[in-house]
N, C-alpha and C positions, 0 to 999 in steps of 0.2 A: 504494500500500500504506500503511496507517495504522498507527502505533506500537502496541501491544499494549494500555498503557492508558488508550487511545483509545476509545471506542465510537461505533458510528457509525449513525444511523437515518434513514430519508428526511425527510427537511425537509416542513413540512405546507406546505400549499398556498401559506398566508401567506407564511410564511415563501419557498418557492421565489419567489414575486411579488414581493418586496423585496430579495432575492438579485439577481433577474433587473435589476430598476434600476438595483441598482449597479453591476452589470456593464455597461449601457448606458452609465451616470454614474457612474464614480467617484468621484468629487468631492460626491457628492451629498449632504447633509446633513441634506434636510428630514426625515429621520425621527427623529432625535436627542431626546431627551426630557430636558435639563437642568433640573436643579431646585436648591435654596438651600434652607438652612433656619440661623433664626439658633439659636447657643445658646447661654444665659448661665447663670452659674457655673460652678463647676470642674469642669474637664472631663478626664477620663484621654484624652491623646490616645494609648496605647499602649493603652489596651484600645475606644477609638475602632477603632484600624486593625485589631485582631483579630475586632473585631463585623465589619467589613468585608470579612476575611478570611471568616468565617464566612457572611456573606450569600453570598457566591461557591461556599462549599463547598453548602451548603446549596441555593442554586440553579442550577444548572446550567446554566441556559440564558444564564446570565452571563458562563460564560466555554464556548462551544461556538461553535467556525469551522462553517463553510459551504466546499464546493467541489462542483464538478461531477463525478461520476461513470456513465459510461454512457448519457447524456443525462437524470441522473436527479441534482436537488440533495438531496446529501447536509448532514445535521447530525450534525459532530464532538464529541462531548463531554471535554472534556481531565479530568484529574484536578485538584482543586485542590490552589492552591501557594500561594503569599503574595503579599501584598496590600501593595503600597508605598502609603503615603497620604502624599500632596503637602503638607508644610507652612508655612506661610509667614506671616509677621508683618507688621501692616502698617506698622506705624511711622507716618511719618509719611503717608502716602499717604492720600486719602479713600477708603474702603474702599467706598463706589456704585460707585467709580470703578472700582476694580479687578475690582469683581463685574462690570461693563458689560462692560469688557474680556474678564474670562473667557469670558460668554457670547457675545462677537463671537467671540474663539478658538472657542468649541466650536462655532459655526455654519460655522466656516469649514474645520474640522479632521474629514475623516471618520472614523469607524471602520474599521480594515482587518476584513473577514469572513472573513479566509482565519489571524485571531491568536487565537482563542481567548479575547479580554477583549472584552468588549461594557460594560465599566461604566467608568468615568474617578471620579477624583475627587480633591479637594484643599480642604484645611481652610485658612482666614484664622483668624490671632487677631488679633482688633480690640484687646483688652484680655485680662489674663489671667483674666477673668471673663466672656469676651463672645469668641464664637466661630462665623465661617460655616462653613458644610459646602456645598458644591459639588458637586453628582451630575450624571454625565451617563451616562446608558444608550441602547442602540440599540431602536429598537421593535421589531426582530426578537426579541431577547431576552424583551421583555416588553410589555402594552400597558398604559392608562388605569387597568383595574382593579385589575390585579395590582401594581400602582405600590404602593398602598395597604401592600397585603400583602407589598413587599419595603421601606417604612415601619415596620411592625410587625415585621417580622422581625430588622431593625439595630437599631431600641428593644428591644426583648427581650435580644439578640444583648449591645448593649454595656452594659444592667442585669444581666444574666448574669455 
């Protein structure tokens, strides 16, 4: 039985085919779609996490679990809630370094499908002029193209 503010619709074909993986593989990662993007001058990181907030509310498929029902994979869609954004300074650290890192972590770190979050992410400031963003989303949520299109929606979102 699903919470009430839940909605729940059959999972498209893809989507059941990627489900099904991971249920073979847990562990499995290769669908992870991590991205970086640098960026310099001042930056509101409070209205930063709210565009990010709003890319969640705004798409859905961002934050929508996955489970079997019936012999038939269902997609859960949750209501959106807030959006912790990871912050972290680098200090002295070389900041390649810790980008390296990150992305070893998110190759090695799956997605749970059964949590309703399909997106990660955490901001480095290099300098307080000079700042990475760290994405990582599941390809079941989204693929290649629509990447773009949830680019333009967080530039909108935190110009907004």
């Amino acid at each position: 039985m699903t919470p009430v503010q839940v909605q729940a619709f059959p999972a498209s074909y893809a989507q059941s085919r990627l489900w099904f993986l991971q249920q073979l593989e847990p562990e499995l990662t290769a669908y992870h779609m991590p991205r970086q993007w640098r960026l310099r001058g001042a930056l509101d990181v409070k209205a930063l996490e709210a565009a990010l907030a709003g890319l969640m509310e705004r798409h859905a498929t961002l934050r929508t679990s996955f489970r079997l029902h019936g012999g038939e994979v269902l997609q859960l869609i949750h209501p959106p809630g807030e959006f912790g954004l990871a912050v972290e300074e680098l200090g002295q650290r070389d900041g390649e370094e810790v980008i390296r890192t990150w992305l070893e972590e998110e190759r090695r770190t799956p997605f749970d499908l059964t949590s309703g979050v399909l997106l990660r992410a955490r901001l480095l400031q290099v300098t307080p002029q000079e700042h990475v963003l760290l994405v990582n989303h599941h390809h079941i949520a989204s693929d290649g193209w629509s990447h773009s299109v949830l680019v333009r929606d967080l530039t909108e979102l935190y110009n907004a």
